[in-house]
C-alpha positions in Angstrom: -24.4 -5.0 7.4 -26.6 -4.6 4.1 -27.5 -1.1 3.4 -31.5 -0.5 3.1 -32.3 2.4 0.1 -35.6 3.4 1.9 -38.4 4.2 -1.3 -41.9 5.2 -0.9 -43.9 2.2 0.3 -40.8 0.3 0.2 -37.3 -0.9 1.8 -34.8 -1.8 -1.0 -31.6 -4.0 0.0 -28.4 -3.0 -1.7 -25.6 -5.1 -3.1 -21.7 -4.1 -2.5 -19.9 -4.2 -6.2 -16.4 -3.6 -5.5 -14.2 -1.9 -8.5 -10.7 -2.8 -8.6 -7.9 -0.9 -10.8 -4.9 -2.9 -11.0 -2.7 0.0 -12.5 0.6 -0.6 -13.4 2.7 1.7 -12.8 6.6 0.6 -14.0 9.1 3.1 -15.6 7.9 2.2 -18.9 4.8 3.7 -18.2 6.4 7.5 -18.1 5.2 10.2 -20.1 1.7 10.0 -22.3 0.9 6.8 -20.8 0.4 7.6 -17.0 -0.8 11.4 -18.1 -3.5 9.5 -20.4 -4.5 6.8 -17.5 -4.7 9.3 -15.1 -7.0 11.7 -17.5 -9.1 8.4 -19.0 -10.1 7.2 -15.2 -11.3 11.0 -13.9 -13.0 10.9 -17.2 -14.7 7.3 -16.5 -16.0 9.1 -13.0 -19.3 10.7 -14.2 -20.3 8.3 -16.4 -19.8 5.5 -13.7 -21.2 7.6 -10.9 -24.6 7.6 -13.9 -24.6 3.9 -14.1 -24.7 4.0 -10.0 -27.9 6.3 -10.3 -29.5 3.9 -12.3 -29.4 0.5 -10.2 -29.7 1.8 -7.1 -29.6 -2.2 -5.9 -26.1 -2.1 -6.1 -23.5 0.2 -4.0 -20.4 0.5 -6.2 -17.3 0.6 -4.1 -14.1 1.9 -6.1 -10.5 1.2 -5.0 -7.1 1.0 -6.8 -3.8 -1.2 -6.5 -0.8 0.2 -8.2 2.6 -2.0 -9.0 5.9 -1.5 -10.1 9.0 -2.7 -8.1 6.7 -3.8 -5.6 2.8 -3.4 -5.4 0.7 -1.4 -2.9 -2.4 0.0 -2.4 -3.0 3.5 -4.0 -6.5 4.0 -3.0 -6.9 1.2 -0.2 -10.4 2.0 1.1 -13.6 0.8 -0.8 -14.9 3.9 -1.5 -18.4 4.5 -3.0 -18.3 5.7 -6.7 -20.6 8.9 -5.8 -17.8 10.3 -3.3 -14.3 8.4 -5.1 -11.7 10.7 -6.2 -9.0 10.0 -8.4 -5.2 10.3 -7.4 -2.7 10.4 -9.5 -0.7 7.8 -10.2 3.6 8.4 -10.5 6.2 6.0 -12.1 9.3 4.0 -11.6 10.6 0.7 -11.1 9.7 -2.8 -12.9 6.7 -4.6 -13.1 5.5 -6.8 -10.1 2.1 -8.1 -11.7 1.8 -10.9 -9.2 2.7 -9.3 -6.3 -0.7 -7.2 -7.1 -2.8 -10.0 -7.6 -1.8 -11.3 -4.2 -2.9 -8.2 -2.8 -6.4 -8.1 -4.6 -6.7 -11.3 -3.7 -6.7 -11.0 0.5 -9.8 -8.5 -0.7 -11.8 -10.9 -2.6 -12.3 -13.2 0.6 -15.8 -14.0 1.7 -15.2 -12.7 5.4 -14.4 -9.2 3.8 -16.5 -9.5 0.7 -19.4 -11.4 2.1 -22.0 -13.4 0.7 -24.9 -10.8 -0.8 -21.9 -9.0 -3.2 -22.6 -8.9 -6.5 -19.8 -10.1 -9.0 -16.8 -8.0 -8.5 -15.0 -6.0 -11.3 -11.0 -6.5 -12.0 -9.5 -3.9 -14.2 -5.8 -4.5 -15.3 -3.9 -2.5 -17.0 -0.9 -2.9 -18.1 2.0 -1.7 -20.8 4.7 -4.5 -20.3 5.5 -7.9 -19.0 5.4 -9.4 -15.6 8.9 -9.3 -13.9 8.1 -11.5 -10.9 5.8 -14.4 -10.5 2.2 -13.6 -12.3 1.0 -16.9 -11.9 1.3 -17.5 -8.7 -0.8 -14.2 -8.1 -3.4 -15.4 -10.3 -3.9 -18.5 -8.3 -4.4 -16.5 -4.9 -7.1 -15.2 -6.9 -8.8 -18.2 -8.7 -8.4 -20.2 -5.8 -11.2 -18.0 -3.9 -14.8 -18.3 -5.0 -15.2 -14.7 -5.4 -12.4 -14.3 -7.5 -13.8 -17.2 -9.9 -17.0 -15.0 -10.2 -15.2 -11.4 -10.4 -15.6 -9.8 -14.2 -12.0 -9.6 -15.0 -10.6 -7.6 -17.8 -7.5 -6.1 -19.2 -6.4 -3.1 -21.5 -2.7 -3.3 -23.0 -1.6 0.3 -22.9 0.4 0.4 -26.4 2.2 -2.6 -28.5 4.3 -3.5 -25.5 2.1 -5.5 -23.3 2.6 -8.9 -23.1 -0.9 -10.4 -24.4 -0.8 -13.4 -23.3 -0.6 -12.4 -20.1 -3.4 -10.5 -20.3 -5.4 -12.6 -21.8 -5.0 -15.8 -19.2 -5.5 -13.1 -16.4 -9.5 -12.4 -17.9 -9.3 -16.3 -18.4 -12.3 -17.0 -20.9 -11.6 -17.2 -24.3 -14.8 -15.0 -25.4 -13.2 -12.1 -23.6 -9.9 -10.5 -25.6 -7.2 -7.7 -23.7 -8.1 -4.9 -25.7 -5.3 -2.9 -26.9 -5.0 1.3 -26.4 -2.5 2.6 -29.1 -2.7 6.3 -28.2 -4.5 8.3 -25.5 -7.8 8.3 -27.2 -8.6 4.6 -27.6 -7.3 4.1 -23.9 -9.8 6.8 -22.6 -12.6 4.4 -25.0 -11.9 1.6 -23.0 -11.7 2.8 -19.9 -14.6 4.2 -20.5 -16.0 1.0 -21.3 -14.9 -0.9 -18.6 -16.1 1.5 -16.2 -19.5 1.8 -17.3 -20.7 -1.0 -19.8 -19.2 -3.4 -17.7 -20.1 -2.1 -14.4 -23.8 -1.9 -15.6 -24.1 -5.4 -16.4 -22.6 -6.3 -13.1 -24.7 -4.2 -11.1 -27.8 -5.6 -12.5 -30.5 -7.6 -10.7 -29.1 -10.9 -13.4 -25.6 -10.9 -11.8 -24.7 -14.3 -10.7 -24.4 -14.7 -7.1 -22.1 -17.4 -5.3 -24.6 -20.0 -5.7 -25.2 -19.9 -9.1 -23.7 -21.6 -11.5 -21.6 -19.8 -14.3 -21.4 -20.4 -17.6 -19.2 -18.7 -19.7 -19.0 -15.7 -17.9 -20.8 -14.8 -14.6 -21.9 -11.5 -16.2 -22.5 -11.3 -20.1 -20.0 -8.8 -21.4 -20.4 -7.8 -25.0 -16.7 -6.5 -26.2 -16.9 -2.8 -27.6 -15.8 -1.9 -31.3 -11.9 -2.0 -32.5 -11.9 1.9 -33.5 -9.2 3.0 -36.4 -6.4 4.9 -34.6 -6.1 8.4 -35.5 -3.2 8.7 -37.4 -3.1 12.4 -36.5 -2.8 11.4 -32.7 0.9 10.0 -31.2 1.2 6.3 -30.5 2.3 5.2 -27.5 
């Protein structure tokens, strides 16, 4: 059912967006790196539940998956961003990047999503490299026409990641993996994603499924490379 936002004079329809962390969440990811991806998403919360205040078309629905040895849901419910809480993410294991996909993917199916969503958002995050099939998760996703319309995008947590990954998993060439050295330039781009992003895709422009895309369903300008701070530890 679509949700009516009642205004004077007026009955406004809303839109489902649905937000999707793809955390990994393998042993390599101990220490600063989980603290600071736990700390930079709680910090992304505000600012997001802001950009939900401001296109009240839209009802942003946040969840998370979370992979190491195998992948699961952490926060499995679409939850809207005004009442989503953050929950902590622990370590161990290896990395089972596909195996997530896969899971996204049984999500981004039109008799779940629907047909008045707007473009969903796909956040990956990653430190490492797949250890099982990464493709063949991808495909689950490209294969469904909601998840050729989601705005995907990735952040390498630190010099480990493997890039190319990353970058066939946001799959247009206009669109880079950004790269978080330390804690600070990982709460940036979290920041980013979560709000820059999720304002252009909660706008009255976002592409529908009947539209045709062109480079990108939703026009994402990529934020400023900032200098690390060499007084801050690298990951």
């Amino acid at each position: 059912m679509v949700n009516v936002i009642k205004r004077p004079g007026e009955a406004l329809a809303t839109r489902p967006l649905h937000f999707i962390w793809i955390a990994d969440c393998s042993g390599s990811m101990h220490g600063d790196k989980i603290n600071s991806l736990n700390f930079a998403i709680k910090e992304a919360l505000p600012a997001m539940r802001s950009v939900a205040d401001e296109n009240p078309n839209a009802e942003i629905l946040c969840r998370a998956v979370s992979f190491d040895s195998s992948a699961k849901w952490h926060i499995e419910t679409p939850t809207p961003v005004e009442t989503f809480n953050w929950i902590d993410l622990s370590i161990g294991g290896v990395t089972s990047m596909g195996a997530a996909l896969k899971l996204v993917a049984k999500e981004l199916e039109t008799d779940k999503m629907g047909d008045r969503a707007l473009p969903p958002v796909l956040v990956l995050l990653s430190d490492g490299c797949p250890t099982d099939d990464f493709r063949s998760g991808l495909n689950e996703i490209m294969k469904l026409p909601w998840g050729k319309k989601a705005v995907k995008l990735s952040i390498a947590i630190g010099a480990g990641a493997d890039l190319d990954v990353l970058q066939q998993f946001i799959g247009h060439s206009e669109i880079q993996p950004l790269v978080a050295n330390n804690s600070a330039q990982l709460v940036d781009y979290i920041r980013w994603a979560s709000t820059v992003v999720l304002k252009a895709a909660s706008s009255p422009d976002s592409r529908t499924p009947g539209q045709q895309a062109s480079v990108t369903n939703v026009p994402v300008q990529m934020p400023p490379v900032k200098p690390i701070d060499s007084s801050l530890d690298v990951f």
